[in-house]
C-alpha positions in Angstrom: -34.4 56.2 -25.4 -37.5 57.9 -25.6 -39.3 59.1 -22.4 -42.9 60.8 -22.7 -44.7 61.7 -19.5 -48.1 62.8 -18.3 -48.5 65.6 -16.4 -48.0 63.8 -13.6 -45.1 62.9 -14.4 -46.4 58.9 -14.9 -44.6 57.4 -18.1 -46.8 56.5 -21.2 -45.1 53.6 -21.8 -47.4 52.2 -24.7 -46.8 55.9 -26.8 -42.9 55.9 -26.1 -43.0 52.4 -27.6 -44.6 54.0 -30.5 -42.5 56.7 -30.9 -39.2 54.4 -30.2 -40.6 52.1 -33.1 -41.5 55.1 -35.9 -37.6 56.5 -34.9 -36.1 53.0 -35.1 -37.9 52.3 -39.0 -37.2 56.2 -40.2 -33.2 55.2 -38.9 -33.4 52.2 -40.9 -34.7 53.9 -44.4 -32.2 56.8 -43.8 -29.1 54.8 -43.5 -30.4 52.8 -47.0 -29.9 56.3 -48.5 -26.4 56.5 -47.9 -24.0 54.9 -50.4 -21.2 52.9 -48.5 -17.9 54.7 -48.2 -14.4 52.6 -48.5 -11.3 54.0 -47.2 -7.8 51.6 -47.2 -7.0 50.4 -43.8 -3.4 50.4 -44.7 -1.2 53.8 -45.8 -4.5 55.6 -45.7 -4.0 59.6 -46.9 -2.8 62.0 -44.8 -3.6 65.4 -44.9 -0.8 67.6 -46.3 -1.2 69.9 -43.4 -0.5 66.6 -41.3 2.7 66.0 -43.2 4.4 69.5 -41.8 4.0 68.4 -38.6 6.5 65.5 -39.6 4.1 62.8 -39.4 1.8 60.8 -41.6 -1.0 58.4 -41.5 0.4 54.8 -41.7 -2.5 52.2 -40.4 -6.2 52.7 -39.6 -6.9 50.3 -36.6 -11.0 49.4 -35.8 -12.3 48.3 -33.2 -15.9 46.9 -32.0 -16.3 47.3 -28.3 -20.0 46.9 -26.6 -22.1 49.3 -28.1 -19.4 51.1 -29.9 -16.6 51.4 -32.4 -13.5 52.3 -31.9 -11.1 53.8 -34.9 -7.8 54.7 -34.1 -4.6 55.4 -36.7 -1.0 54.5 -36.0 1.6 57.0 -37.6 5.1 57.5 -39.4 7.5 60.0 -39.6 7.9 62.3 -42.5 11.1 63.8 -43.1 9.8 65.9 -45.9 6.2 66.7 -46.4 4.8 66.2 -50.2 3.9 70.1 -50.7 6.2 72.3 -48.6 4.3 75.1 -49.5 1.2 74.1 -47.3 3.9 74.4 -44.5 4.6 77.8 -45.2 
């Protein structure tokens, strides 16, 4: 939300408009620049750093609540990480 005010401290509601609209369309070309990403849902990577803890990465959960997303990860245990020498 975009607020501009007069000295007054009266809103110029016709120029926030403006500005709102100029943001909104400069948004829209930016996110057209960004390639889309993909990442598995299920057994996404874990971190090897993770994996010393003696747990992994075992679902990616994604949720769209009112205005927002949620992205949460449920786990597993690890008995032995990949690369015990990032645990050292």
């Amino acid at each position: 939300m975009v607020k501009i005010l007069k000295e007054d401290g009266e809103e110029m509601v016709v120029e926030q408009m403006v500005l709102t609209s100029a943001i909104n369309v400069q948004a829209e070309n930016l996110l057209k620049l960004i390639e889309p990403y993909n990442f598995p849902l299920k057994n996404p990577k874990t971190p090897k750093e993770m994996e010393c803890l003696g747990f992994g990465l075992s679902e990616m959960v994604v949720e769209f609540r009112k205005g927002y997303m949620e992205l949460g990860c449920t786990y597993k245990i690890v008995k032995e990480p990949r690369d015990p020498k990032v645990c050292q």
